[in-house]
VOGU-3710 file (C-alpha; in Angstrom, 3 decimals, decimal comma):
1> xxxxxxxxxx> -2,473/3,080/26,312  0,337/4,496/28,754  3,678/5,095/28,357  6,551/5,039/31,014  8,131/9,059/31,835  11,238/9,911/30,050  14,629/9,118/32,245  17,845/10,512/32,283  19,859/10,074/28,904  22,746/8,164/30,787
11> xxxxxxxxxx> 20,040/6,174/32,902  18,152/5,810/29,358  21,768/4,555/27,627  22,222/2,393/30,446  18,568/0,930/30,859  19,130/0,453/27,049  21,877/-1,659/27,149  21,026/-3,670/29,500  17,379/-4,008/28,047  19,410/-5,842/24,979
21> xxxxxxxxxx> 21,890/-7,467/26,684  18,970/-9,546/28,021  17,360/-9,661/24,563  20,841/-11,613/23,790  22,733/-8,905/22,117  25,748/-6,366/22,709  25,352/-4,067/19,809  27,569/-2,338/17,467  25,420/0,362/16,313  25,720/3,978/17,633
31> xxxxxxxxxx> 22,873/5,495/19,384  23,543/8,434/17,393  20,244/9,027/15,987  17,660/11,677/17,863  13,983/11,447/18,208  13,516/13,983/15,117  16,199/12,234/13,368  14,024/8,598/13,748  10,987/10,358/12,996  12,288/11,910/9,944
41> xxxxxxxxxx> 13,582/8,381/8,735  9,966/7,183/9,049  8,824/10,255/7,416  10,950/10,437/4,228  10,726/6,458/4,037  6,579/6,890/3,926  7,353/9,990/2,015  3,765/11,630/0,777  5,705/13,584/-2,281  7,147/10,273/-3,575
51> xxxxxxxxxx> 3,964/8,481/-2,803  1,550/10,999/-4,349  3,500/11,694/-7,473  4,588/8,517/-8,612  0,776/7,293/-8,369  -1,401/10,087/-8,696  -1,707/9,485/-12,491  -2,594/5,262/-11,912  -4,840/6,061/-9,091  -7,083/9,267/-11,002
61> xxxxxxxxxx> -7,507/7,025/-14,249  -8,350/4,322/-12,090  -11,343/5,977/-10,348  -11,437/9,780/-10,744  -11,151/12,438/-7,924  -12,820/10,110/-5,056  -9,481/7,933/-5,234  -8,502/10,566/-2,537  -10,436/9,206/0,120  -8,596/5,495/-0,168
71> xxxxxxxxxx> -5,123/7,981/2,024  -7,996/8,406/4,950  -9,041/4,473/4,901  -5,161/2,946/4,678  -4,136/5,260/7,224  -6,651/4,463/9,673  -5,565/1,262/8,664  -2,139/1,458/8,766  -2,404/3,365/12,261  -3,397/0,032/14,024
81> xxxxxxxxxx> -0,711/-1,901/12,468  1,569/1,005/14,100  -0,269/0,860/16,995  0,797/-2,816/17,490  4,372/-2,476/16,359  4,478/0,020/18,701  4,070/-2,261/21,384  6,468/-5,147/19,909  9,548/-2,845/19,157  9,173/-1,803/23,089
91> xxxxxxxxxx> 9,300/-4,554/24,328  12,159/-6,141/21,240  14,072/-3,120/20,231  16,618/-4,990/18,378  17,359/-3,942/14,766  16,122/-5,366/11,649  12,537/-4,625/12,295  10,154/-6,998/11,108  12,467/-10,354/11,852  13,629/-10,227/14,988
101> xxxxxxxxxx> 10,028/-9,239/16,300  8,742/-12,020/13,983  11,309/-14,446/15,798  11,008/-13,391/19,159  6,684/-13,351/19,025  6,504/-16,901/17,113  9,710/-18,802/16,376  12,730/-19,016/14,021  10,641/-20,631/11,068  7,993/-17,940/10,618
111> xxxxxxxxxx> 10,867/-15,287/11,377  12,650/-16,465/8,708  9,820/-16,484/6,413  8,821/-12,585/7,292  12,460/-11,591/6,781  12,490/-12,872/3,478  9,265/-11,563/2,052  9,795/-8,527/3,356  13,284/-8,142/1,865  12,255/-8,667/-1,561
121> xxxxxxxxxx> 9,337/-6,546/-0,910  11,825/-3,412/0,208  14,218/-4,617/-2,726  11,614/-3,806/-5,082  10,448/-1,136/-3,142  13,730/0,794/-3,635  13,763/0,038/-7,196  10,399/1,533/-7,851  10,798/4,876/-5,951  14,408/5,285/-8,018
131> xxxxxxxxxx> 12,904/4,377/-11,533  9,894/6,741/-10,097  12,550/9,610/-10,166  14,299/8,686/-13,291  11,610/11,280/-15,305  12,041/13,809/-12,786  15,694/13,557/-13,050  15,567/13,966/-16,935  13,642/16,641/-16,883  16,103/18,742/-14,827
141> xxxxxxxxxx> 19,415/17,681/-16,480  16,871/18,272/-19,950  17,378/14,406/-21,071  14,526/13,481/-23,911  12,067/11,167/-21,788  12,869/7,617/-22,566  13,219/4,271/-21,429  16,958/4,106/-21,302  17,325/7,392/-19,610  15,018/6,935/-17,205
151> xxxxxxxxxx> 17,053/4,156/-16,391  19,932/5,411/-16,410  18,905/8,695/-13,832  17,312/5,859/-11,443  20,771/4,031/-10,954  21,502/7,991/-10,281  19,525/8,164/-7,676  20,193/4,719/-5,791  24,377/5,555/-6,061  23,506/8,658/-4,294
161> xxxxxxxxxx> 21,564/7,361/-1,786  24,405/4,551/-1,446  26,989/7,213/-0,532  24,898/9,128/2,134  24,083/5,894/3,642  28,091/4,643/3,609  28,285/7,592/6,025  26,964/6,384/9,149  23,943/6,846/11,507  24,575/10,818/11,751
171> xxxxxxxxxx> 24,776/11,029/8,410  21,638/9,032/7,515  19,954/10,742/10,061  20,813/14,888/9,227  19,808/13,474/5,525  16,875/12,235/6,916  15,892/15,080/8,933  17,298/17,737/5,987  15,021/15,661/3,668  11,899/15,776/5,905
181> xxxxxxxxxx> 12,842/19,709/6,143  12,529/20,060/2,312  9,425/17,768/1,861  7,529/19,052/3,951  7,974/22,883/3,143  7,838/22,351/-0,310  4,741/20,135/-0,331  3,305/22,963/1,476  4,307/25,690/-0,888  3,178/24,142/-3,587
191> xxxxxxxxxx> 0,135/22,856/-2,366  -0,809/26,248/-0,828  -0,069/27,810/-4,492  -1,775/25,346/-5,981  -5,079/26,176/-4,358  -4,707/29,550/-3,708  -3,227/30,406/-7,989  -4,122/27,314/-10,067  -7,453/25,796/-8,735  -9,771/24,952/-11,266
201> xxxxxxxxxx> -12,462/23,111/-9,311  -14,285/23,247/-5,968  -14,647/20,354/-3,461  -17,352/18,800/-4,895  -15,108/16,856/-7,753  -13,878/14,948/-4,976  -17,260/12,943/-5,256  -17,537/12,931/-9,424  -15,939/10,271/-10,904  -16,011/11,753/-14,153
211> xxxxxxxxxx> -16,520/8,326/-15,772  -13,546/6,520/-14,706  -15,155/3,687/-13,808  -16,346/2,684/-17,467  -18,668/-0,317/-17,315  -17,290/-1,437/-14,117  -18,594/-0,036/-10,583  -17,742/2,687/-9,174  -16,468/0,522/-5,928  -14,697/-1,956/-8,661
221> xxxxxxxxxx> -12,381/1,448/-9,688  -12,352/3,239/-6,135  -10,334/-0,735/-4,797  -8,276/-0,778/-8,066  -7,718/3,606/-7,381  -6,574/2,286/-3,890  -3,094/1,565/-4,520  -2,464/5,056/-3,457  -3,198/4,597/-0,092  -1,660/1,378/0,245
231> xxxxxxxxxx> 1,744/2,473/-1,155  1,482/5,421/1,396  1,740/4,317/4,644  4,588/2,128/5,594  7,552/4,368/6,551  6,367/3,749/10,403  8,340/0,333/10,041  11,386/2,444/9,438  11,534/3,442/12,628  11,583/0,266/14,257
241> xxxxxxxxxx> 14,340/-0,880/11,900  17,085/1,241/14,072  16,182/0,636/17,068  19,783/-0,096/18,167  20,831/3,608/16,652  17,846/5,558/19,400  18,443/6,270/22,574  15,860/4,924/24,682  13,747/3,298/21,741  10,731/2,169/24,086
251> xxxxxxxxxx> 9,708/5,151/24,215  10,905/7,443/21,153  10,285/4,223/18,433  6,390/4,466/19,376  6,351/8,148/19,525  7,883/8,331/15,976  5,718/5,662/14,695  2,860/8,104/15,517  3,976/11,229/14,110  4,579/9,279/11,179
261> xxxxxxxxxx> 1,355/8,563/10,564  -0,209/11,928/11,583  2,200/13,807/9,853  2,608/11,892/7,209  -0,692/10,993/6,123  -1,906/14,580/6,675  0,931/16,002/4,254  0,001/13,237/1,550  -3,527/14,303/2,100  -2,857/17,435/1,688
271> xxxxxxxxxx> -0,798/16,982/-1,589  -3,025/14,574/-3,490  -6,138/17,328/-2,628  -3,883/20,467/-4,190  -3,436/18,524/-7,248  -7,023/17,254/-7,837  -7,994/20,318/-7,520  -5,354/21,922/-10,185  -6,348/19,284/-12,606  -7,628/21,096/-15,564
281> xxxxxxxxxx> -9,052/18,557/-17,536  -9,761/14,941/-15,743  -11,837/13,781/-19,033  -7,597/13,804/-20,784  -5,988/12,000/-18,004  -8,673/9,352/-17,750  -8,651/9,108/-21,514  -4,678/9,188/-22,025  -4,976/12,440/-23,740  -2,718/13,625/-20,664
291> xxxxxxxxxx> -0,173/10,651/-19,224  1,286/12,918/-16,637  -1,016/15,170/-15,178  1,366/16,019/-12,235  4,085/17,013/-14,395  1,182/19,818/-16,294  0,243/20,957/-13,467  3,541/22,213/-12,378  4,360/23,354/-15,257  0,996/25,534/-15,690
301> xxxxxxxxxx> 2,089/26,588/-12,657  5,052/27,580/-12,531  6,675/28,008/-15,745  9,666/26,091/-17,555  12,030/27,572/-14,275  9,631/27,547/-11,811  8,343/23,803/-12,351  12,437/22,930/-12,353  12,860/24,297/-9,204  10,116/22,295/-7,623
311> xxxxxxxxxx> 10,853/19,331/-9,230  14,647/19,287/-7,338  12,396/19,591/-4,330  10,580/16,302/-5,123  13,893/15,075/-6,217  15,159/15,569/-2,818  11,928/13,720/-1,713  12,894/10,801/-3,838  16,410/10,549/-2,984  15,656/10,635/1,195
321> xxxxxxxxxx> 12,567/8,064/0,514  15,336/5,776/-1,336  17,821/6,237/1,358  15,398/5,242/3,922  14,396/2,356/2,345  18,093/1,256/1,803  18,833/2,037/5,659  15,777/-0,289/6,469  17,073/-3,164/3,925  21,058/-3,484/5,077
331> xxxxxxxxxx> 19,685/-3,497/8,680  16,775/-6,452/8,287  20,062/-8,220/5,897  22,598/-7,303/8,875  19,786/-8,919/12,083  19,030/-12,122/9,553  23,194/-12,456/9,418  23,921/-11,974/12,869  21,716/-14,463/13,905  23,761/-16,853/11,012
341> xxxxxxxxxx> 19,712/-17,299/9,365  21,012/-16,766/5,291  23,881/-17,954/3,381  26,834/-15,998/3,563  26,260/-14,293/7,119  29,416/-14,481/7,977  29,914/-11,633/4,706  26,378/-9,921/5,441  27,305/-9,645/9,100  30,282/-7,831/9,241
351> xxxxxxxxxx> 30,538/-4,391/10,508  32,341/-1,235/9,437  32,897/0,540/13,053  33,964/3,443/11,785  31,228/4,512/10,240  28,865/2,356/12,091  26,875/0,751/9,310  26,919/-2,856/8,032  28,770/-2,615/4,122  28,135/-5,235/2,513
361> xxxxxxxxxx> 24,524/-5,711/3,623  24,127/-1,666/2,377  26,114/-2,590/-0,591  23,439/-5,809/-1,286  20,447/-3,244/-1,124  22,055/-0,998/-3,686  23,138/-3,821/-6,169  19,857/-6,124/-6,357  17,417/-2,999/-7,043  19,973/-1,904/-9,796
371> xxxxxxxxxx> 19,669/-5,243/-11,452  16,139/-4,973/-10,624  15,794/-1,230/-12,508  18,129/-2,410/-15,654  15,572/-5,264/-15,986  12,946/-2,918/-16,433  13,754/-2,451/-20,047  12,459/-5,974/-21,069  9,194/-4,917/-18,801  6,049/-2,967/-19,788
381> xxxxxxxxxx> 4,359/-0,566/-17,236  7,566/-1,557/-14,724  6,672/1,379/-12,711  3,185/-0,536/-11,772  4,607/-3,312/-11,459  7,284/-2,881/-9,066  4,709/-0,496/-7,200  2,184/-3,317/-6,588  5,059/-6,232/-6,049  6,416/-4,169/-3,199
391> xxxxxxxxxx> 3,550/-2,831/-1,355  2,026/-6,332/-1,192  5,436/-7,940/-0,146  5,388/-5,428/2,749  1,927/-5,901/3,256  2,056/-9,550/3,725  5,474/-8,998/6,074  3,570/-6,818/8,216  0,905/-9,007/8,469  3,634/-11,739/9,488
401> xxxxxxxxxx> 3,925/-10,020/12,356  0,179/-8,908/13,254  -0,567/-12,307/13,049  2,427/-13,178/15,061  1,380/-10,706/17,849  -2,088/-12,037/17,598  -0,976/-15,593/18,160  1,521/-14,693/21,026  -1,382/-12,807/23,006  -3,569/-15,529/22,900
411> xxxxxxxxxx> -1,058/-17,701/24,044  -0,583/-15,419/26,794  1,935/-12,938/26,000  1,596/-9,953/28,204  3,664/-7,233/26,475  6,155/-5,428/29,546  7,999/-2,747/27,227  7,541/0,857/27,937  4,660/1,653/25,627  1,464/-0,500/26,480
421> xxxxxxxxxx> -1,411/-0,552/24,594  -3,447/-2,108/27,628  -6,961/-3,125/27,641  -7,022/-2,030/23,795  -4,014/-4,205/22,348  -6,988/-7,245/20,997  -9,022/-5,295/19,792  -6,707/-2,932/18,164  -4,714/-6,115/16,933  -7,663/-7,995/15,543
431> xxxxxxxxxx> -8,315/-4,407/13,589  -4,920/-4,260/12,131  -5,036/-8,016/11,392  -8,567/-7,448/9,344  -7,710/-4,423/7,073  -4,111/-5,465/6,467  -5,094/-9,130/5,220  -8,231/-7,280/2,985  -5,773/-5,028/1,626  -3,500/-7,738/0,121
441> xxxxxxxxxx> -6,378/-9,497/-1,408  -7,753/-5,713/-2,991  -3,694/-5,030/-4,443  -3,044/-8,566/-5,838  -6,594/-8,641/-7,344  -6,258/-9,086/-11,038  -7,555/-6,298/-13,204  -6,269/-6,529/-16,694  -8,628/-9,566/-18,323  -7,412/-8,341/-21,765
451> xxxxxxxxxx> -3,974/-9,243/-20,883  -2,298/-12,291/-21,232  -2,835/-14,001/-18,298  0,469/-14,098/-16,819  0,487/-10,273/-16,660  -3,016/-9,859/-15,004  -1,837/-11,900/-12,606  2,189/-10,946/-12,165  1,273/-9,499/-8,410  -0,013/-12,917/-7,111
461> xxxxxxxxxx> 2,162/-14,942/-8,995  5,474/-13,318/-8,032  4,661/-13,166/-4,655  3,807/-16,790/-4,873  7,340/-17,297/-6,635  8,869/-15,318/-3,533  7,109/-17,155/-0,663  7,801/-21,135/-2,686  11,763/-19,497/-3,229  11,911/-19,091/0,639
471> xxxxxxxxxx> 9,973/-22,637/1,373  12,301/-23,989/-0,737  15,173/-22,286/0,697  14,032/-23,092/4,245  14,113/-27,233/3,369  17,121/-27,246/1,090  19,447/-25,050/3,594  17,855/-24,951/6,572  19,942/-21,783/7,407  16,683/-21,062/9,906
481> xxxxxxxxxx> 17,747/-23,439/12,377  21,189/-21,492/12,929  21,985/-19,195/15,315  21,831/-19,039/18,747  19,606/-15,953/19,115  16,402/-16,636/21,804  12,740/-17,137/19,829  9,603/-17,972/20,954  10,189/-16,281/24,430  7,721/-13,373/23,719
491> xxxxxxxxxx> 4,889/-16,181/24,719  4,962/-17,883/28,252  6,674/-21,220/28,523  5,823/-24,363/29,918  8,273/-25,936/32,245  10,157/-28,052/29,606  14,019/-28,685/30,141  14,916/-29,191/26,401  13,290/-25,859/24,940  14,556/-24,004/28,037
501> xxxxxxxxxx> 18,000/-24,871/26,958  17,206/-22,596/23,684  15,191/-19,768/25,062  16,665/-17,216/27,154  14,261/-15,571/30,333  13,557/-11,837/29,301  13,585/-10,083/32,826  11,150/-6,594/32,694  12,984/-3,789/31,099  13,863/-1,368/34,003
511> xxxxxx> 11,161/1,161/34,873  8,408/-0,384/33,123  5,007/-1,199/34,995  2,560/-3,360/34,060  -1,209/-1,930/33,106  -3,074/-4,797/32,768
//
């Protein structure tokens, strides 16, 4: 891999500009948003509290203790996948993530396709990390634990995270940074009191099942225990999503990607370990005996005020992972409008220069997961649900684009950003490709035969329900075919004078070299 040495900021913001004024855009973001600032965006998007506590309980009944090793194989996992956005958003650093890299590496079509998945998948997503902090918000405020309040705490949470977004790209990114600040520390104050004060067993638990796995295999439990990796690692994207907001994004979008995954992964590790290992009792959380096992743990702990005080710090987690996710949603809704590819761009598209965000796209990806998190009354296990729905929808979006990549390269696309991945971009690709696709057939694997049928299988179907909508979509409107935005021009063309007409010539981005 090689990367191209850091320039001057006004060279960078110049280099920058010009990089997406070939691309086919003058932008109307800010580049207000530092390296740390991106990074933290990825981090508190990806968020280990948010991802450990909202699933810890699923993924321990599931398969016991050993569940912990499914964070090492998704990140690996997930690390390729990086590894090959990486190279995409150097060479495309145009916001909306997953899209416009989708449309530049294939076509409009399969662009449009990957936008829309993965906008229902972040719609949900949002929903389920709010209605995951609708207990923790009772418990501070001292509501009784209930459906309609934890409803009514989540829509809490996502108005919040609405206002610190309608403040702009400074704004989004000191909450982002504040909220990576208070993660961070207090997942490692708690998890270094945890071990040193409250644990109850050694290492060796983290190969005892304890029975979890009933009559099924143990293998059968440690895939279905899995969904705690897989809802782990995907705040990398984030990064990507904002590319027009970084200064010099070939380089810092990559780097942040990274420390996403290092840091990231290594704090969720770390988390999910400290509480395993202040479990008292796994035989009552794998029975039902105890539904919550992170919230008595904290409060063994550290006491009615103590546990209160920690559980603001995991409500700051929540609200930061929520506000990501929002900031990643209005900016895919914003590229998709821009390039006049959904119904009502002209509404979606329109930009508030003031503060430097897109409002109605922001106010679409507060008002859809609300609907989304009042519905949850009429749904059992909602939490699981919307859980599994988005992490697959992502999953498959991602894979959009691995795919994508895959194609492009063996069409002969020679990547010419500033971060390279060189002699190791097939094999790493093929990698990511491999996992990613095996991980959406382990999450929308049906598990609940004593169900009615329509439940075990609610992850497949409503993903197949999402992908026919857009199909449908594509034929009826055909809003794909608008826009004048380039596509396809990621992949060498053939001399052709009619598709020339529609693809722009990329020219190399200044300073980069080619390592091939």
């Amino acid at each position: 891999m090689s990367q191209i040495p850091l320039q001057r900021p006004d060279d960078a913001i110049s280099d920058d500009d010009a990089q997406l004024a070939a691309l086919g855009f003058e932008s109307e973001f800010k580049r207000d948003m530092s390296l740390w600032a991106n990074f933290s965006l990825g981090f508190t998007y990806l968020s280990p509290v948010v991802g450990i506590y909202t699933v810890f309980a699923i993924a321990l009944v599931a398969a016991g203790p050993p569940m912990i090793w499914s964070l090492l194989i998704a990140g690996v996992g997930q690390f390729l996948v990086a590894l090959v956005f990486s190279e995409v958003v150097a060479q495309f650093p145009v916001a909306g993530g997953v899209y416009p890299w989708a449309r530049r590496l294939w076509g409009r079509k399969w662009a449009w396709m990957t936008g829309w998945v993965y906008l229902f998948a972040l719609l949900a997503t949002i929903a389920g990390v709010a209605y995951g902090a609708g207990p923790f918000v009772a418990t501070v405020v001292g509501f009784t634990p209930s459906v309609t309040t934890t409803i009514a705490c989540a829509l809490a949470v996502l108005i919040l995270a609405t206002v610190i977004n309608f403040g702009g790209t400074k704004v989004l990114g000191y909450a982002a940074i504040f909220g990576f600040g208070a993660e961070l520390l207090g997942a490692l104050v708690v998890g270094i009191w945890l071990l040193v004060a409250e644990r109850h067993h050694g290492l060796g638990v983290l190969f005892d099942s304890f029975g979890a796995q009933g009559s099924h295999s143990f293998l059968y439990a440690f895939l279905a225990a899995s969904l705690i990796g897989v809802f782990q690692y995907y705040g990398f994207e984030a990064c990507g999503d904002v590319a027009e907001e970084v200064k010099n994004p070939g380089i810092q979008i990559p780097k942040s990607m990274r420390r996403t995954i290092y840091i990231g992964g290594a704090a969720a590790t770390f988390v999910c370990l400290s509480l395993i290992l202040s479990v008292v009792d796994f035989g009552a959380v794998i029975s039902g005996e105890d539904p919550d096992p992170v919230a008595t743990v904290l409060s063994d702990a550290f006491g009615p005020v103590g546990s209160k005080i920690v559980i603001v710090v995991v409500l700051i987690s929540f609200v930061s992972c929520a506000l990501s996710l929002q900031a990643a949603a209005s900016r895919l809704i914003y590229s998709y409008a821009r390039d006049g590819m959904i119904v009502g761009s002209r509404l979606w598209s329109k930009f508030d220069h003031h503060r430097a965000v897109p409002p109605y796209a922001l106010l679409f990806a507060a008002v859809v997961p609300g609907i989304l998190i009042i519905g949850s009354a009429v749904s059992t296990d909602a939490l699981t649900k919307l859980i599994s729905f988005g992490a697959i929808g992502i999953y498959i979006a991602f894979q959009m684009v691995v795919f994508a990549a895959l194609r492009a390269r063996v069409k002969g696309w020679i990547p010419n950003g500033k971060y390279q991945l060189g002699k190791w971009a097939m094999p790493i690709n093929i990698g990511a490709l491999v996992y990613g696709v095996a991980a959406i057939v382990n999450i929308s694997w049906p598990r609940t035969p004593d169900a009615v049928w329509y439940d075990n299988y609610i992850v497949a179907l409503l993903c197949a329900a999402v992908i026919g909508s857009g199909l449908l979509c594509m034929a009826l409107a055909r809003s794909h075919s608008n826009g004048t935005a380039p596509f396809g021009d990621a992949i060498p063309q053939r001399p052709n004078p009619t598709h020339a007409a529609s693809v722009e010539p990329q020219p190399e981005p200044a300073g980069a070299t080619d390592v091939h």
